[in-house]
Each structure stands twice: as structure tokens, then as C-alpha cells.
DRENRO-41398 format. One line per field, with one value per residue (C-alpha): residue in three letters; x, y, z. Coordinates in pm, 1 decimal. Layout:
residues N
type ala	...
px X	...
py Y	...
pz Z	...
This chain:
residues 503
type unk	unk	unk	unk	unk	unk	unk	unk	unk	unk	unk	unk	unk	unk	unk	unk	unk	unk	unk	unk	unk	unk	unk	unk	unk	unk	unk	unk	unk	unk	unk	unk	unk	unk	unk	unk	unk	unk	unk	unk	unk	unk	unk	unk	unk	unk	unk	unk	unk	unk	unk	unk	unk	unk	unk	unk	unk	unk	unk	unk	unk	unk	unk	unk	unk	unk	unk	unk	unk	unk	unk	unk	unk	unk	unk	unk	unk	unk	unk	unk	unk	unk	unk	unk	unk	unk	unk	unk	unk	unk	unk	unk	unk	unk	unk	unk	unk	unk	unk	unk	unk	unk	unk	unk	unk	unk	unk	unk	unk	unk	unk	unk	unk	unk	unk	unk	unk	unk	unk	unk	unk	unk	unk	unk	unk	unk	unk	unk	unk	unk	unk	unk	unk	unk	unk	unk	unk	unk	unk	unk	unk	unk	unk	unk	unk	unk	unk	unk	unk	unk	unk	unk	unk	unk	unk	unk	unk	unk	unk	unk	unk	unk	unk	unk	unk	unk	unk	unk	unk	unk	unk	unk	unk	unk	unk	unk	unk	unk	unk	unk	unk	unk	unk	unk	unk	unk	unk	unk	unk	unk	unk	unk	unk	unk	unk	unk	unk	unk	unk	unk	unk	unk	unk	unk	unk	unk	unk	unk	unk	unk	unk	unk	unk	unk	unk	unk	unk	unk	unk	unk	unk	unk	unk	unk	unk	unk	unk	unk	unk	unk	unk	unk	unk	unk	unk	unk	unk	unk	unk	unk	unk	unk	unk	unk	unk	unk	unk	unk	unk	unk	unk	unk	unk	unk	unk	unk	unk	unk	unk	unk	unk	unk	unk	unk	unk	unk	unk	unk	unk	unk	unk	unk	unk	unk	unk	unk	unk	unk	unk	unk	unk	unk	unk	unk	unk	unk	unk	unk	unk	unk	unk	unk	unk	unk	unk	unk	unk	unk	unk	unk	unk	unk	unk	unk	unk	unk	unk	unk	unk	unk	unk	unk	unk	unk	unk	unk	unk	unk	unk	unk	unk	unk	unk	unk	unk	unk	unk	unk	unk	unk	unk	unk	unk	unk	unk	unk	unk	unk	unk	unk	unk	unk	unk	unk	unk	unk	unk	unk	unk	unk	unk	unk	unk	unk	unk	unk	unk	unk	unk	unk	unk	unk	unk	unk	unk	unk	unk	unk	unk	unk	unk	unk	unk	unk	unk	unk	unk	unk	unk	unk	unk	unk	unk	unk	unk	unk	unk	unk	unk	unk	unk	unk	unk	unk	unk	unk	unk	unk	unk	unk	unk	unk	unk	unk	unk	unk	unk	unk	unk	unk	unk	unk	unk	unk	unk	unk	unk	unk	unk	unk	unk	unk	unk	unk	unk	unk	unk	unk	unk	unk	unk	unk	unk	unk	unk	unk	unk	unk	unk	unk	unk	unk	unk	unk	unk	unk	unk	unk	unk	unk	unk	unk	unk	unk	unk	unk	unk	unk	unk	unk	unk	unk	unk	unk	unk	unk	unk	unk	unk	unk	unk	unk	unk	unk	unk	unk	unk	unk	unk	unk	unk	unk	unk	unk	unk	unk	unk	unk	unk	unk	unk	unk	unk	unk	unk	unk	unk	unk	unk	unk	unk	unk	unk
px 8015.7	8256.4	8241.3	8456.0	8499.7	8753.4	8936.5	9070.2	9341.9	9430.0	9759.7	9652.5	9853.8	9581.7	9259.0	9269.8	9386.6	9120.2	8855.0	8938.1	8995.4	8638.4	8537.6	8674.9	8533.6	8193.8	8238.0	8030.7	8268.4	8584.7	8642.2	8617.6	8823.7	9032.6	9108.8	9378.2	9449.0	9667.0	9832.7	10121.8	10272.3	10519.5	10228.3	10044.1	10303.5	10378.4	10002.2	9926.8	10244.3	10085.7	9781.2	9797.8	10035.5	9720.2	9542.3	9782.3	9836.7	9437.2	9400.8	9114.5	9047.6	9041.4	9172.7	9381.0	9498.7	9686.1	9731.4	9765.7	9494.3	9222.6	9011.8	9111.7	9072.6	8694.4	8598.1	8322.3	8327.0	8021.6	8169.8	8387.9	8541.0	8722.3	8948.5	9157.7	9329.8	9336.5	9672.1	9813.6	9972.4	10171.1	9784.2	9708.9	9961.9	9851.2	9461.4	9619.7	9902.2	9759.5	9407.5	9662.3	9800.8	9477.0	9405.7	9196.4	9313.9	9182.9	9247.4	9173.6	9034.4	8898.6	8516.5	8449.1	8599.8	8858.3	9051.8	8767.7	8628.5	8956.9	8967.5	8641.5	8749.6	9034.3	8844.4	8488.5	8612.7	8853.7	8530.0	8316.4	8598.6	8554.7	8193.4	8217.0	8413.9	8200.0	7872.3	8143.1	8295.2	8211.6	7906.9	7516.4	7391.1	7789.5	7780.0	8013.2	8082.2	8292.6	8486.5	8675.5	8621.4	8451.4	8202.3	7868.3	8036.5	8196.6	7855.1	7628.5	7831.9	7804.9	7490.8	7390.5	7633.5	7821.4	7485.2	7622.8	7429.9	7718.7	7663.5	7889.3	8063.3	8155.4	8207.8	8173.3	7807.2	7951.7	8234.3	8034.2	7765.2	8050.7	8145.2	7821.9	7808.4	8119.0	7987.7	7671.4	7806.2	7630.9	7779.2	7683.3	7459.9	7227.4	7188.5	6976.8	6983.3	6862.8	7158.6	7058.0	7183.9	7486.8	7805.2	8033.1	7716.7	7495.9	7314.5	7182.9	6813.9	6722.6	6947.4	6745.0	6873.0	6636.5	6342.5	6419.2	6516.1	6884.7	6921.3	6861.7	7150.5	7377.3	7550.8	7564.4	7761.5	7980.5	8030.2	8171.6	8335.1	8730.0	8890.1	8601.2	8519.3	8896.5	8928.6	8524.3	8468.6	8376.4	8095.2	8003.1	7908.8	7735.4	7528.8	7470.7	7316.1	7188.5	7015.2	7217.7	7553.2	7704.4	7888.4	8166.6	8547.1	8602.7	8873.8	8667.7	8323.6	8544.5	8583.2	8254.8	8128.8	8176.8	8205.0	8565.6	8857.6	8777.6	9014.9	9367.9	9375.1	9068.6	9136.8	9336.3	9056.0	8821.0	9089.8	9312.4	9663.5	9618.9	9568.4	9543.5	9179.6	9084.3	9153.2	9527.6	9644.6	9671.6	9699.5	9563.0	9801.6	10078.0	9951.5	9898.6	10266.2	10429.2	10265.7	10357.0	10704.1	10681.3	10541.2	10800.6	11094.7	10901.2	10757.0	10984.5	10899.7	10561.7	10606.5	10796.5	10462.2	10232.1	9929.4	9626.6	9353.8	9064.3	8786.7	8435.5	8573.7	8858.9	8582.2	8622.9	8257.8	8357.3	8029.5	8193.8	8201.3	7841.3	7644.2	7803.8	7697.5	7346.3	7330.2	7474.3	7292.3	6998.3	7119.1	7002.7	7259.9	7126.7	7397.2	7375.9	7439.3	7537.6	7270.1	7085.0	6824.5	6465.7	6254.4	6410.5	6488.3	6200.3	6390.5	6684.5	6689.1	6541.4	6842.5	7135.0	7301.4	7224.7	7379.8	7092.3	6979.2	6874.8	6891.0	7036.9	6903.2	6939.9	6737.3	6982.0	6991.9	6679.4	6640.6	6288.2	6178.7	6313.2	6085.6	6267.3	6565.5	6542.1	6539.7	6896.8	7022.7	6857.3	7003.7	7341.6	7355.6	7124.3	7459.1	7685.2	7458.6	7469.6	7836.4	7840.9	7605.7	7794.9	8121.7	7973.6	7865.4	8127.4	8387.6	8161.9	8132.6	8508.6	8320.2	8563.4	8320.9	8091.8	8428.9	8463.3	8071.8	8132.5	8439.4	8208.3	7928.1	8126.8	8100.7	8446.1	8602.7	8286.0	8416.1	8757.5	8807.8	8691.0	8607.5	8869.2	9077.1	8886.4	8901.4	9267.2	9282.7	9068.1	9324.2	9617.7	9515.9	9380.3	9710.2	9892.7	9703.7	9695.9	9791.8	9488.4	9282.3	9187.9	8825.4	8955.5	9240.5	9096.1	9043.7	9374.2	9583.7	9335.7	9398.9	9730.4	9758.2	9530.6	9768.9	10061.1	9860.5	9775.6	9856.0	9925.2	9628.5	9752.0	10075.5	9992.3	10310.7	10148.0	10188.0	9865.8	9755.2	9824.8	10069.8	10328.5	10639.8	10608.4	10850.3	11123.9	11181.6	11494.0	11237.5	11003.7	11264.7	11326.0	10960.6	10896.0	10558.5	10394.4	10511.1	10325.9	10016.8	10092.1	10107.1	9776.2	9562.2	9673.2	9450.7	9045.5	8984.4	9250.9	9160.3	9045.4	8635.8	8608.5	8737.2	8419.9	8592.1	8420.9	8736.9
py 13167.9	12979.5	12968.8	13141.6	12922.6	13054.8	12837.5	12996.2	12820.7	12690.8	12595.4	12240.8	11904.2	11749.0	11911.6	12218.6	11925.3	11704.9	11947.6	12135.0	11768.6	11673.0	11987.6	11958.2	11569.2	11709.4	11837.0	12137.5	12249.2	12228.5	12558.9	12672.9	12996.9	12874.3	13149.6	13008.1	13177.0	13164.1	13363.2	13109.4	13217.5	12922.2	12630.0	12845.4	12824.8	12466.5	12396.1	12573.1	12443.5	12067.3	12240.9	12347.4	12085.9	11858.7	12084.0	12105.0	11706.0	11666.8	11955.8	12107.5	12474.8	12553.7	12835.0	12907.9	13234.9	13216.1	13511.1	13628.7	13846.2	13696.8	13992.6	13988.4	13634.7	13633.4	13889.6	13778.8	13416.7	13229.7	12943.5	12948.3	12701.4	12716.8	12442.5	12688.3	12583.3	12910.1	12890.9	12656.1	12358.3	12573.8	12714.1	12297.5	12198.9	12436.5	12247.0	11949.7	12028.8	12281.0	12075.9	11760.9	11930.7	11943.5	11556.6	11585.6	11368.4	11445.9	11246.8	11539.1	11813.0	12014.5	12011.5	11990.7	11995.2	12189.2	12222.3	12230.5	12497.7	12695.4	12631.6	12765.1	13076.4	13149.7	13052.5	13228.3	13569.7	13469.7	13295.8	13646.9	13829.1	13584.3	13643.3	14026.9	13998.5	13756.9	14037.3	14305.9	14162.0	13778.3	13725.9	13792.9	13463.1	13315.4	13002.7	12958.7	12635.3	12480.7	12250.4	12358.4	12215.7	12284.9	12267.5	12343.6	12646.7	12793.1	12715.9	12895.9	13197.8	13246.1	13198.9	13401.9	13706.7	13644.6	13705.1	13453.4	13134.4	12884.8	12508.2	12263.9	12025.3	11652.8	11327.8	11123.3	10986.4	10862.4	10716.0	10539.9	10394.4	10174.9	10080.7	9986.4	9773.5	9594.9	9516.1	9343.8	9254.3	9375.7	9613.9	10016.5	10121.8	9843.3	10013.7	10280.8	10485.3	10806.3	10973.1	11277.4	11495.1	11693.2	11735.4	11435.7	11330.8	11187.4	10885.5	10598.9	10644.9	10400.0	10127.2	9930.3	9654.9	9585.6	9686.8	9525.5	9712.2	9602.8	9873.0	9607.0	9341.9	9641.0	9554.0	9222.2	9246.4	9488.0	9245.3	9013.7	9200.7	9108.5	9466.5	9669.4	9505.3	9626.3	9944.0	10091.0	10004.2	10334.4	10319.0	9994.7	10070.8	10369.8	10149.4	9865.8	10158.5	10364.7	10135.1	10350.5	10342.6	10722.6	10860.9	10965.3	10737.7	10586.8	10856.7	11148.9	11028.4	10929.2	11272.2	11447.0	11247.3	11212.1	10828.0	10661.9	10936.6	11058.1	10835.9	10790.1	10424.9	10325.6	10466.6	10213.8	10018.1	10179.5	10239.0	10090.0	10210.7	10003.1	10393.0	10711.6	10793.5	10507.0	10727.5	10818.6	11103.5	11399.3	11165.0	11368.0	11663.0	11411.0	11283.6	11681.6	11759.3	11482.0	11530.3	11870.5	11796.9	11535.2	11719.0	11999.5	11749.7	11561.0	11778.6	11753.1	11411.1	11522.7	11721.6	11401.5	11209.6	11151.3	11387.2	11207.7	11154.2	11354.7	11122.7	11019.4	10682.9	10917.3	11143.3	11121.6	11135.6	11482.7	11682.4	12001.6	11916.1	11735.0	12054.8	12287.1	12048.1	12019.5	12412.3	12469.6	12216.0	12100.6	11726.6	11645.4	11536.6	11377.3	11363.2	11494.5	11866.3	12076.0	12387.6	12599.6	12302.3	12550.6	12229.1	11968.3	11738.5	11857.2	11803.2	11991.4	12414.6	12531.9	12786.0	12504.6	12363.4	12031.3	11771.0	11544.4	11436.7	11670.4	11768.3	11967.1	12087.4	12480.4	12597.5	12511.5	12332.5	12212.2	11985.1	11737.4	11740.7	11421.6	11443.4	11331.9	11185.6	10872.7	11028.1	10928.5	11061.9	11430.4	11439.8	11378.9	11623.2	11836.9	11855.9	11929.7	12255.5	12445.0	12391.6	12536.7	12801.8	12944.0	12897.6	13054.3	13372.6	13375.4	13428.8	13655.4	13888.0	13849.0	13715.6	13508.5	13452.2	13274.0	13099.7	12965.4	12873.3	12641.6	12477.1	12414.0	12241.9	12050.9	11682.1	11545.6	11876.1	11881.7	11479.5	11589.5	11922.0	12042.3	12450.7	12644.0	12405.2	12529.9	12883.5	12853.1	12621.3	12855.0	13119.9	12942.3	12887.2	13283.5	13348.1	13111.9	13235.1	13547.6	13631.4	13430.4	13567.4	14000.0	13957.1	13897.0	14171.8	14328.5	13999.4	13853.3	14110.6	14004.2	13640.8	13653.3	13864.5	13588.5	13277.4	13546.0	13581.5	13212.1	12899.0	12663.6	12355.8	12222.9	12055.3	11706.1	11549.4	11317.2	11249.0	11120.5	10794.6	10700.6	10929.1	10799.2	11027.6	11224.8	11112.7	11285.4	11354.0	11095.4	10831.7	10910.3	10856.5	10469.0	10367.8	10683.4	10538.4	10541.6	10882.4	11007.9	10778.2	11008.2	11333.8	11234.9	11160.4	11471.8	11607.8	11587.5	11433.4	11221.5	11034.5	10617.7	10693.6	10348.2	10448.3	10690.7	11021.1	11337.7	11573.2
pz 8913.5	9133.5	9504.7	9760.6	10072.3	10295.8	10575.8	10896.0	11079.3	10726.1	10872.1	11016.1	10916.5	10695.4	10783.5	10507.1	10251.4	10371.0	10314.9	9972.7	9817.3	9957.2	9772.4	9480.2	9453.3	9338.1	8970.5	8981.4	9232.2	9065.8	8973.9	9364.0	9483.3	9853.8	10067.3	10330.5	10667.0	10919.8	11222.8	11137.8	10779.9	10863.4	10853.8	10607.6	10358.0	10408.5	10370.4	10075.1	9874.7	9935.3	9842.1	9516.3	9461.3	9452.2	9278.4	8978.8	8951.8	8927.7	8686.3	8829.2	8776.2	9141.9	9296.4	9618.3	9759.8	10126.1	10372.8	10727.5	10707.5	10815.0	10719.2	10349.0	10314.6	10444.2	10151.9	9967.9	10121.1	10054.4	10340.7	10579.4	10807.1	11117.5	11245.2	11478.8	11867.9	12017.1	12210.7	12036.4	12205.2	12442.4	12617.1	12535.7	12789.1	13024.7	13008.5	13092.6	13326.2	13611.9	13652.6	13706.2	13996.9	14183.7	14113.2	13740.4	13548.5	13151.5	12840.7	12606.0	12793.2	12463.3	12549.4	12941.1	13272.4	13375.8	13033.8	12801.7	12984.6	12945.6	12593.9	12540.2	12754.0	12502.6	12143.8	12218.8	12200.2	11875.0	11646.6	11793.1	11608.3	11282.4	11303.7	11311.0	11047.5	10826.4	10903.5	10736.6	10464.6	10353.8	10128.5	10199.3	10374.3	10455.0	10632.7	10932.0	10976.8	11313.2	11329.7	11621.7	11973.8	12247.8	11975.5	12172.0	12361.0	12052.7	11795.8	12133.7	12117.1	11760.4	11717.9	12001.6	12029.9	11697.8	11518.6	11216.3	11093.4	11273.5	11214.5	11426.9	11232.9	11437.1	11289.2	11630.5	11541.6	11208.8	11372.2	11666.2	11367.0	11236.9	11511.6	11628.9	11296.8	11312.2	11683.3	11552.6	11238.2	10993.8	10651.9	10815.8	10494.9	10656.7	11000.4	11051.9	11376.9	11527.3	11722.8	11946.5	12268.4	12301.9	12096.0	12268.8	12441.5	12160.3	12254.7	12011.1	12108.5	11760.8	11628.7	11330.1	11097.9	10829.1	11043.0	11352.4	11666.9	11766.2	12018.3	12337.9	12167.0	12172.9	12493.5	12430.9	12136.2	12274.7	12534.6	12340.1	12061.8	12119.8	12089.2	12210.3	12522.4	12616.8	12453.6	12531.1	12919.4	13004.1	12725.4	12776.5	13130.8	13034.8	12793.1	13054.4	13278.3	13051.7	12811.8	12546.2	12322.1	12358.0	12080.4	12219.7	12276.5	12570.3	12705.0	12585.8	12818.6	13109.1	13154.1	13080.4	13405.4	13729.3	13775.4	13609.5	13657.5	14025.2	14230.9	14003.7	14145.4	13970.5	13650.8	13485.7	13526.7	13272.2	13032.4	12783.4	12645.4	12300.3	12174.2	12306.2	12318.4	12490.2	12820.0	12827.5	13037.7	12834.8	12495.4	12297.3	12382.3	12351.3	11972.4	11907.5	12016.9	11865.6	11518.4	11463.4	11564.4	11290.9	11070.5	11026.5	11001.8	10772.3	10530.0	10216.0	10220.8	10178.5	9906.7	9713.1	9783.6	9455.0	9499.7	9638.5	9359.5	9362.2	9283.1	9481.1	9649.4	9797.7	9928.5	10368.7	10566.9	10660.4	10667.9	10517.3	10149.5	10187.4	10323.4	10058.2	9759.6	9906.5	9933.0	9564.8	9389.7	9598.1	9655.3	9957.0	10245.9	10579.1	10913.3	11207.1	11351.8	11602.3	11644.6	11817.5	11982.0	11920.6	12055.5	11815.4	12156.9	12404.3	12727.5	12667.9	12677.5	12368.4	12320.0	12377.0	12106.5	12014.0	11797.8	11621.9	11287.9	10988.5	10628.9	10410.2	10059.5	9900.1	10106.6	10402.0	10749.7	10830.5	11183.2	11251.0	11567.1	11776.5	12095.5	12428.5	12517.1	12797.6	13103.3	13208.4	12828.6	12911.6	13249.6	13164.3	12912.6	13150.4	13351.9	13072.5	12958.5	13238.4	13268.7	12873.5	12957.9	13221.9	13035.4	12686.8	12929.9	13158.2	12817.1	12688.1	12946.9	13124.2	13466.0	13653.5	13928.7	13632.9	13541.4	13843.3	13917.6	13557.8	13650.6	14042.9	13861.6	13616.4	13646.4	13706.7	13821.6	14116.6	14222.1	14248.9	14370.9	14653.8	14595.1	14759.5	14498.7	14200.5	14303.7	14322.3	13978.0	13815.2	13912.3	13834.1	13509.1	13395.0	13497.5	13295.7	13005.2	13016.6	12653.5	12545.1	12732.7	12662.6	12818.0	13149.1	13153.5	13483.1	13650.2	13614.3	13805.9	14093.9	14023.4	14013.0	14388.5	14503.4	14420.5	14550.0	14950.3	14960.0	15025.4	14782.7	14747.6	14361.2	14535.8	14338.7	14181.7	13969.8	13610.3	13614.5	13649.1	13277.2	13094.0	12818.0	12727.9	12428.8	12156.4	12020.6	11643.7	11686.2	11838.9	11604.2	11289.8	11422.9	11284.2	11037.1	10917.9	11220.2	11286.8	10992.1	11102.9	11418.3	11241.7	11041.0	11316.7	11494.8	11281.0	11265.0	10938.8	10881.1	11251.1	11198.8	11238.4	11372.1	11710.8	11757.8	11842.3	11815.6	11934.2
């Protein structure tokens, strides 16, 4: 019998198209039934017709069936993914915008500190609804898998109040190993490592070529590798402290901690423009906004394209595809994975999520105990968890107070602001997303007579200490192939793995 995998927020540039051609790679799974969703029928439709497009010009027997109810298209789904931005890029601007005001300064802002937070306010109670309605309608023993960021806060609520078996999905460790390679020269398939903390704050603990421990030449080589050196200087002084390479790209960690983007003068200094996630403000907002604008004008030209060929050496490093042929035929897939921790690293909270190594077979996810991470390792992530734990119950439970207390510990937020700021930001922002945001209908009426009686403190006119325009569809139509490069890596899977980004 074929499988039913079912993809919400099927409306993505690449992503859905990405997946299902990873899918369809492995032969026994060529006859697979697609159910697309979308609350966009616009990008649904688009989607789908480059969908089965593909489909039809590798003449596979696969199946795809699109709708805007989400409900329908979960029925009997044996997998299902999510790859949704709750808010869209409209609540996206807001991440980035109002936190700028009181001095934070984020690259991306999808996973901590002030925006991250926010977008894990507005998703939470959106992948509860998906898992309420995978326990009514999808099939006995559905997995959910996540691809959507902030990946530990959304995978903790699913797993703990969504009641559904939720795996994370993240390709940063994958990304960071080749980059680690090319660093130290050496082909990847010879490097073995052991990669384990948090989502976006995984930490090379073992780096091995041919037997021999390369983990103390790591900085080193970084040192002198002639694009990294420029492009990684938050990481690389991470690893000269730390003893450790971190997963994540350079603009993504400058903002988990509280060291690089605190004083706006100093942040050019641990950043590089070459690219946007090397620590651009708001770049990843910018790529986001720019490639959908692309992506509408340019999508007849898509359609003109040949259809990509379905065939193993096309297969991406996307774990999606990998974990569903281990389950249906018992091949056995090793990565790493974001889930519930249950003692797999000993000095983190046994009921955080984790990302670390495991395996996959038919009998499902199964995760080896690592031990402990270096002391430095747990107490960075130490940090981030509590942040996520409050966040996770604070969107659960509609507690602004709790809202507040997350954005007060966070890392970067706690070296900017001081906390009548974040009480006001915090406001601020419920406010301005208010349609987002149903759990906190009571409290935002309150909020917004708060900013009303007070004085304003997020009077900042900064663009932030590294911002670039955001193109227009006539800019973009002077160089139209990087524009589609643009619209690609908008998107998760189509992003160059070499630059190590988790988002």
C-alpha cells in the first residue's frame, strides 16, 4: 500500500519540492500519495502546478492532492511535515523591527531573543492545533515531523501538550561537518564526529579523521582558512574559548549570546557582509522578503524550466526522506535529532529537547546515550533552556508575565535591555501581533493601555548596525540569476549547507 505523507505550509518556494523529490528518490516510495496544504491557495496552487509537473516528467506513480483544509489533508497521513512561518513575513518584520528600537540588534531572530521568542509565541498554539488534529484524523502511529523554527520550543510543546510523537528536523550539524572538512581538508565521508546540545547550539564534542582526534587542530585551521576566518569570527571565538566548533552560522550564535551584538559599535567587528548569515541586521528577513517577491514575478519562468531529475545523486541531506525510508523498509539512517533529551546528554533537563546523534530503523527514532557536555557547552545551552521553557509555557498558557520573565533571562535581550525596556518591548510587540496571537486575547487589551499611560523607552532610530535595503523586483530583474539564487535560499532546503545554518 502506498504512503500518505501530508505537508502543511505546502506553499513554500522550494521546500515542498525539495522534500517530495527526496521522497520519491527511493523506489519503494514512488507510488507515494502528497497531501499539500496551505492557508495561502495562491502559493498552494503555484506549488503544486511545479509539483506534479515533476512528477509527470519522471513518470512516477505518485500522487498529489492540494487543499486549504488542513483537516482533510491530514486524513489518514502516515507523515506529516510542517515547514509553516506563523505570521508570515508581515509578524517577521515585526521580530525584527520593535526589538531594534530598544537597541537588539538580530540577524534572524527565529529561535531566541527577543524575536525568536515571539515567533514561538505565535507558532506553539498553531502546531498544538496540527497535533490535535493528527490524534483525530491522520493514521495510528503518524509521525510529526518539524521543520519549522524555533525548533526546540515548537518540538517541547508537541511532545508535551500536543501528545504527538514530534521529531525536529535541522540540517545545521550536516552543514557545519563540511565545513569543518573543507577547514582541515580532508573529503567529509572521512570525518567522523559526535555533535550534541541544543538545536542552534550543538557543539562538536568528537572530531576524528581516520582514528585520530582532530578536535584540538580545529581552531587552527579555522584560523587560517581564507574565507572562514572572515565570515565565522563569532564561532571562531567561541571555539578558541570553548575548546569547541558550534553548529550554528556566525549571525545565528551572535545572537543566542550575550557577548558580540550588545554595543552596535562593536558589531561590525564580529561580522561579515560577504552574505547574509554571517550576522546581517535582519538578513534573513531581508533574503525572506526579497525571495517571495521574486518568486511571484518569476514563476512562469519556472514552469518553462526542465523538471529536475529524480534520481539518488539529486537526493539533498534533508533528513525527511531518510527517516521515512528507514521506517518503511528498515534501512538504517544515522543524523542527528531534535527530541525530547530523557538522559541522552546527562547535564541538560531530562524533559528539554535536545539535538544529538541517533538512528533510525522500523522500529523508529532511537537516541544512545552521549554522557556530558564540557562544562562551558552545558552552560550555554543551560541558559538557552530556561529561556525555551518559559517561552514553551508562557504560549501555552497565555501568561504574559512568563513572556516577559523569558525575554528577562534571555542572553542578548538581558545585555541590552534594561527591564522596564522589556516590559514595554514585550508589550509593544503582543500588541503588534495581536491577530497571531488568540492565547493572549485578555492580556493584550492590558498591554496595549500600558504602552497608552507610559512613556515611551523604544525611541532608538537605528537601522541597526548592519542593515542592507531590500531589493525591488526592478533591482532584482538587472541580475535575474541571482535573484532566483535569492528566492532558493529563502527557503530551508535549497540553502548552500556549507555555510552551517540551522534556521
Amino acid at each position: 500500500m502506498p504512503i500518505n505523507v501530508a505537508i502543511i505550509g505546502a506553499g513554500s518556494i522550494g521546500f515542498t519540492r525539495r522534500l517530495m523529490q527526496d521522497i520519491l528518490t527511493v523506489p519503494e516510495l514512488a507510488d507515494t500519495q502528497f497531501a499539500f496544504t496551505d492557508i495561502s491557495k495562491r502559493n498552494l496552487d503555484m506549488v503544486t502546478q511545479l509539483a506534479k509537473r515533476d512528477i509527470r516528467a519522471n513518470r512516477l506513480p505518485a500522487t498529489i492532492t492540494a487543499t486549504t483544509s488542513r483537516k482533510r489533508a491530514l486524513e489518514g497521513a502516515d507523515y506529516v511535515f510542517s515547514v509553516v512561518r506563523v505570521g508570515g513575513l508581515e509578524a517577521f518584520k515585526t521580530d525584527i523591527d520593535i526589538p531594534l528600537k530598544y537597541g537588539i540588534d538580530q540577524c534572524v531572530g527565529d529561535t531566541l531573543c527577543a524575536g525568536g521568542i515571539m515567533y514561538g509565541q505565535r507558532g506553539i498554539p498553531v502546531l498544538l492545533d496540527f497535533c490535535r488534529d493528527i490524534r483525530d484524523v491522520a493514521a495510528p502511529g503518524c509521525v510529526f515531523m518539524n521543520y519549522a523554527n524555533p525548533m526546540a520550543m515548537l518540538t517541547w510543546a508537541c511532545n508535551q501538550y500536543g501528545e504527538v510523537n514530534t521529531i525536529g528536523l535541522c540540517h545545521g550539524v550536516h552543514g557545519s561537518w563540511e565545513q569543518i572538512a573543507e577547514a582541515l581538508g580532508v573529503p567529509t565521508h572521512e570525518l567522523d564526529v559526535t555533535a550534541a546540545g541544543i538545536n542552534h547550539q550543538t557543539w562538536f564534542i568528537k572530531v576524528a579523521h581516520k582514528g585520530r582526534d582532530m578536535t584540538g587542530t580545529l581552531l587552527a585551521a579555522f584560523e587560517k582558512h581564507p574565507v572562514y576566518r572572515e565570515t565565522e569570527k563569532v564561532r571562531i571565538d567561541i571555539l578558541r574559548r570553548f575548546g569547541y566548533y558550534t553548529t550554528e552560522s556566525n549571525g545565528h550564535v551572535s545572537e543566542y549570546v550575550p557577548w558580540y551584538r550588545k554595543r552596535s559599535g562593536e558589531i561590525r567587528n564580529w561580522i561579515d557582509l560577504s552574505d547574509w548569515i554571517n550576522g546581517e541586521t535582519g538578513g534573513y528577513l531581508r533574503i525572506c522578503t526579497e525571495g517571495r517577491a521574486w518568486f511571484e514575478t518569476d514563476f512562469p519562468n519556472w514552469m518553462k524550466e526542465p523538471a529536475p531529475v529524480f534520481s539518488p545523486e539529486n537526493r539533498s541531506s534533508e533528513h525527511g526522506s531518510y527517516i521515512i525510508e528507514a521506517m518503511e523498509t528498515g534501512r538504517i539512517y544515522r543524523g542527528h535529532f531534535n527530541t525530547i533529551n530523557r538522559g541522552c546528554i546527562t547535564n541538560l533537563p531530562p524533559d528539554c529537547v535536545i539535538e544529538a546523534p541517533g538512528y533510525v530503523d522500523r522500529t523508529g527514532l532511537n537516541m544512545p546515550v552521549v554522557g556530558d557536555l564540557p562544562l562551558a557547552c552545558a552552560a550555554t545551552c543551560n541558559a538557552s533552556i530556561q529561556v525555551q521553557r518559559m517561552a514553551v509555557e508562557a504560549a501555552v498558557h497565555g501568561d504574559a508575565t512568563l513572556l516577559k520573565q523569558a525575554m528577562l533571562h534571555d542572553p542578548l535581550t538581558a545585555a541590552v535591555c534594561n527591564p522596564p525596556e522589556i516590559w514595554q518591548m514585550a508589550d509593544e510587540m503582543l500588541v503588534a501581533q495581536a491577530q497571531w496571537l488568540p492565547q493572549y486575547r485578555r492580556e493584550i487589551p492590558r498591554a496595549r493601555k500600558r504602552l497608552a499611560a507610559s512613556l515611551p523607552l523604544g525611541t532608538r532610530k537605528s537601522k541597526g548596525a548592519a542593515r542592507l535595503k531590500v531589493k525591488s523586483v526592478a533591482e532584482m530583474k538587472r541580475d535575474a540569476k541571482a535573484a532566483r539564487m535569492t528566492a532558493g535560499a529563502a527557503d530551508k532546503a535549497a540553502r548552500n549547507l556549507k555555510r552551517g545554518t540551522g534556521e
